[in-house]
C-alpha positions as CSV (number, residue, x, y, z in Angstrom):
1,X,153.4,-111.7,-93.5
2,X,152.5,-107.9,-93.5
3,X,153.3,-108.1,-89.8
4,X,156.7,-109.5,-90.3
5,X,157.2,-107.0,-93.0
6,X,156.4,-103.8,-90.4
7,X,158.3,-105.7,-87.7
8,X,161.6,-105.9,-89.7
9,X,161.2,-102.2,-91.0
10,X,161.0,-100.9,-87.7
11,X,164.0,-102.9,-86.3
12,X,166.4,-101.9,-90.1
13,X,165.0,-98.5,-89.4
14,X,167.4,-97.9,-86.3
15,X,169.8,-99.1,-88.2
16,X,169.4,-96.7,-91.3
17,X,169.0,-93.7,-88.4
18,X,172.5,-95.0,-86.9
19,X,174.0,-94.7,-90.1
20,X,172.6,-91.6,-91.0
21,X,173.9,-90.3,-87.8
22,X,177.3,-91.2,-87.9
23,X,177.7,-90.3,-91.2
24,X,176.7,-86.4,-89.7
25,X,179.0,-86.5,-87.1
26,X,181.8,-87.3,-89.4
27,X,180.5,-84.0,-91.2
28,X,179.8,-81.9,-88.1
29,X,183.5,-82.5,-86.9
30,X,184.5,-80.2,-90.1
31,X,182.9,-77.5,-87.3
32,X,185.4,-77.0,-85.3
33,X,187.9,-78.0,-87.6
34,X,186.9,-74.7,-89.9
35,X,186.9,-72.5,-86.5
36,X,190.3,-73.5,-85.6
37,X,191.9,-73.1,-89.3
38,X,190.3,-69.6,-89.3
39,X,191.8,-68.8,-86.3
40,X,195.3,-69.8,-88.0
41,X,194.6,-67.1,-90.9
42,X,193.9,-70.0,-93.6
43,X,194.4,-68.1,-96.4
44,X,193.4,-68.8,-100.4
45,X,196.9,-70.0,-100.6
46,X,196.6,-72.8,-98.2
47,X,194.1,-74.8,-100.6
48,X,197.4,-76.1,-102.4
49,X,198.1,-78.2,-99.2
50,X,196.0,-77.5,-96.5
51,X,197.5,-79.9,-93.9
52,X,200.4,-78.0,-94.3
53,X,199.3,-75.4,-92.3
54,X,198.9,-77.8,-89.0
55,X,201.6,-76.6,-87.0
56,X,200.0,-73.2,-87.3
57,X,196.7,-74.5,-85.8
58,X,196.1,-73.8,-82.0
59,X,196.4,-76.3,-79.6
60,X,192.5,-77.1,-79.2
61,X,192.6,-77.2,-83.5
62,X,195.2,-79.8,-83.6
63,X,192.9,-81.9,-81.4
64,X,190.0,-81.0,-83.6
65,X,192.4,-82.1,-86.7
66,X,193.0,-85.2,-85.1
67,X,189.1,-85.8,-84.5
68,X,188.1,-85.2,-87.6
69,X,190.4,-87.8,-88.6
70,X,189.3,-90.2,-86.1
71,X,185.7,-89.9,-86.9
72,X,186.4,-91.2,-90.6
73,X,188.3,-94.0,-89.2
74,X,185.6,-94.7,-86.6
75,X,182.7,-94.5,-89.3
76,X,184.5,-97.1,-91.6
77,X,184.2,-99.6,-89.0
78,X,180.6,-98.4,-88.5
79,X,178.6,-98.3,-91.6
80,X,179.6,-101.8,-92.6
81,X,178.2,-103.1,-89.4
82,X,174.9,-101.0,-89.6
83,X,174.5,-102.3,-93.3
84,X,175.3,-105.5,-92.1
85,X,172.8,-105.4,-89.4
86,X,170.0,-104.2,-91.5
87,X,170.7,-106.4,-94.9
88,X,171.0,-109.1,-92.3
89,X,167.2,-108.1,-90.8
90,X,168.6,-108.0,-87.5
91,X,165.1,-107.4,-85.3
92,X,163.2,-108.8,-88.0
93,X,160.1,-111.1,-87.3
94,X,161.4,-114.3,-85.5
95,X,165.1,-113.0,-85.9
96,X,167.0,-113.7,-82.6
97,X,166.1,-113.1,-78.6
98,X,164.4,-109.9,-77.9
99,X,167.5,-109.3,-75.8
100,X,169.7,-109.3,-78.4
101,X,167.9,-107.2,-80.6
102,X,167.8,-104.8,-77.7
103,X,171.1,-104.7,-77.4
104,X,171.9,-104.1,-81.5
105,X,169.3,-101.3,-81.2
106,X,170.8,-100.0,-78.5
107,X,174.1,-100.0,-80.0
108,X,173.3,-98.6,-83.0
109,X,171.6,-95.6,-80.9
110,X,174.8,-95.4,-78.8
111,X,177.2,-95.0,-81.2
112,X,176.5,-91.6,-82.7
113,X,175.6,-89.9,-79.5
114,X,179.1,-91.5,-77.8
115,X,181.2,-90.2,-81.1
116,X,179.5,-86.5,-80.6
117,X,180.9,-86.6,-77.2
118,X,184.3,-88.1,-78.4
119,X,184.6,-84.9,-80.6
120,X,183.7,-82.7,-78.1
121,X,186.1,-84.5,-75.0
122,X,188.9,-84.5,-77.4
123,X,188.8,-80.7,-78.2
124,X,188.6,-79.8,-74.4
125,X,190.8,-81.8,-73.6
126,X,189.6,-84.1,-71.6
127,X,192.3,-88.0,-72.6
128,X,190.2,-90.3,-69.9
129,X,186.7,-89.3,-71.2
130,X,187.6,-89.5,-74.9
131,X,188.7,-92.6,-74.6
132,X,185.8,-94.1,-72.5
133,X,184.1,-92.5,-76.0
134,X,186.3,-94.2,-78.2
135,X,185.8,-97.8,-77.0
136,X,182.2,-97.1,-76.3
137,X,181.6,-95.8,-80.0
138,X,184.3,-99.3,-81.2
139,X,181.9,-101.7,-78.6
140,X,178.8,-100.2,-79.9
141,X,180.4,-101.1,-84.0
142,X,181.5,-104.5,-82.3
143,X,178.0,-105.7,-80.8
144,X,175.9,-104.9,-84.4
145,X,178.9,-107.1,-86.4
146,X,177.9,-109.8,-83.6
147,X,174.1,-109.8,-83.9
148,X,174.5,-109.2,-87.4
149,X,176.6,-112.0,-88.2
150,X,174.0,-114.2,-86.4
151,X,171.5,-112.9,-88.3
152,X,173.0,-114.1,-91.4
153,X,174.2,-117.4,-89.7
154,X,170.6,-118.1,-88.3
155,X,168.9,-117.3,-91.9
156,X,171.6,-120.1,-93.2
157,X,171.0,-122.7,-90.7
């Protein structure tokens, strides 16, 4: 039983990590998204509506508006599957091929590192690469609601 026990918290651990992760990213693409307003002179003022001052960004800060944006979007589809995989015990003693659990680890890995380079592709510019990001990042969120969901359907059956 104790063995079980360590097995599953090592497997839900790479899921907690991958949420951590992402949830960073989502912060960290407020980095760029300060540099740019500064360069547009955001003043005191600006509080009262601050994407307002959009059009006053520079090209390379409307991207990194439109990043920051996307990250949210991309992390609501994320953290439900990492919780799902880890409530689920996904990589848990017994729970599904090693393959599989491979595969959700891996995923779970991927996804921050491919949404770091999303942020960074889309402020230089760069469509083909950012959206290679983007799907990897939505594949990555798609493969853990998979194993997840067998998890759960295995633990039923």
């Amino acid at each position: 039983m104790l063995l079980a026990t360590a097995s599953h918290t090592s497997a839900s651990a790479h899921f907690a990590w991958s949420l951590l992760l992402s949830s960073a990213v989502v912060v960290f693409s407020t980095v760029p998204l300060g540099a740019a307003r500064s360069q547009a002179d955001f003043q005191m003022a600006d509080l009262a509506a601050p994407r307002a001052m959009f059009e006053r960004l520079p090209a390379w800060g409307k991207r990194a508006a439109w990043a920051h944006q996307n990250c949210f979007e991309a992390f609501s589809l994320h953290a439900p599957a990492a919780l799902l995989c880890l409530l689920a015990g996904v990589g848990g003693a017994g729970e599904g091929a090693p393959l599989a659990v491979t595969v959700a680890v891996v995923a779970a890995w991927l996804h921050p590192v491919l949404r770091l380079a999303y942020i960074g592709a889309y402020l230089g510019n760069v469509p083909p690469l950012r959206g290679l990001c983007w799907a990897g990042g939505l594949t990555c969120s798609g493969l853990l609601y998979v194993e997840g969901l067998k998890a759960v359907l295995a633990a039923q059956g």
